[in-house]
N, C-alpha and C positions, 0 to 999 in steps of 0.2 A: 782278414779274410783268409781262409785257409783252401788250400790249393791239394789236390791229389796229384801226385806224381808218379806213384807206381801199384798198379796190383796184378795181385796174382791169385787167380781165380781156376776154381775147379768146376769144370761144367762137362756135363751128358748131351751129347749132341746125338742128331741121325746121320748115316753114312754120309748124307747127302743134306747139303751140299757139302762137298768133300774139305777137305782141312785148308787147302788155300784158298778158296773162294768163299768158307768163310770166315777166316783171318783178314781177307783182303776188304769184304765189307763190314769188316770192325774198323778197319784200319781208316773207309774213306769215311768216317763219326768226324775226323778233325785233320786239320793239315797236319801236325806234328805229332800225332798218335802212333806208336811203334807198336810192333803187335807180335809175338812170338808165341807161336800153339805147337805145344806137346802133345802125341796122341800116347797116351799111356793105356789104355785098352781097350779091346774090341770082341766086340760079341755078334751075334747075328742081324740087330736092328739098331744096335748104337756105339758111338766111343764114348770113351771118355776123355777128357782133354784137360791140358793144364796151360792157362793162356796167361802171358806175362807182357801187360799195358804199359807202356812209359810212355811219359807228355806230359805238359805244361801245365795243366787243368785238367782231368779228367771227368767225364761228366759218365757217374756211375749208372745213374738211372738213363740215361742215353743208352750206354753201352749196354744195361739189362736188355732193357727195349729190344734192341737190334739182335742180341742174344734170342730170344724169345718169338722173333720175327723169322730164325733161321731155325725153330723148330728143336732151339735146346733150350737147356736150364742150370741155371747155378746152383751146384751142388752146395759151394763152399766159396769164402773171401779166406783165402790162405796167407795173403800177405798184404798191407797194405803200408805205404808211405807218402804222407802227406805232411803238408807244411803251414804253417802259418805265420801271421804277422799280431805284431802284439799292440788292438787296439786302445788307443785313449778314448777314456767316458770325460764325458761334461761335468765338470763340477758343479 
């Protein structure tokens, strides 16, 4: 089972909700979900943001969702790190 442990993600948001609130409802997706958002640019009706996920699991399409629900969009998956375990098949 392979597990996602870090991304870093380029997303267009609107000013609002502002950059900590919505960092903070990425962040309550999981108890162990760390959430770090870069505003790298700003224009009259949007930023853009560069947002860096660490956790145990991360449940990507979760994290789109809630993305999507605060009125942004993933521009880009810029980094990802994930892990996995090396299953035995049935002979």
């Amino acid at each position: 089972m392979t597990q996602v442990k870090r991304l870093i993600l380029d997303i267009l948001k609107p000013h609002k909700p502002n950059a900590l609130d919505f960092a903070t409802s990425l962040a309550e997706l999981s108890d162990d979900l760390e959430v770090t958002l870069t505003v790298t640019a700003v224009d009259e009706k949007t930023e853009s943001v560069e947002m860096l996920l660490l956790g145990s699991d991360i449940n990507f399409e979760r994290v789109s969702e809630r993305i999507k629900e605060l009125g942004g969009t993933v521009h880009s998956i810029d980094e990802v790190y994930v892990t996995g375990s090396k299953t035995e098949t049935a002979a």
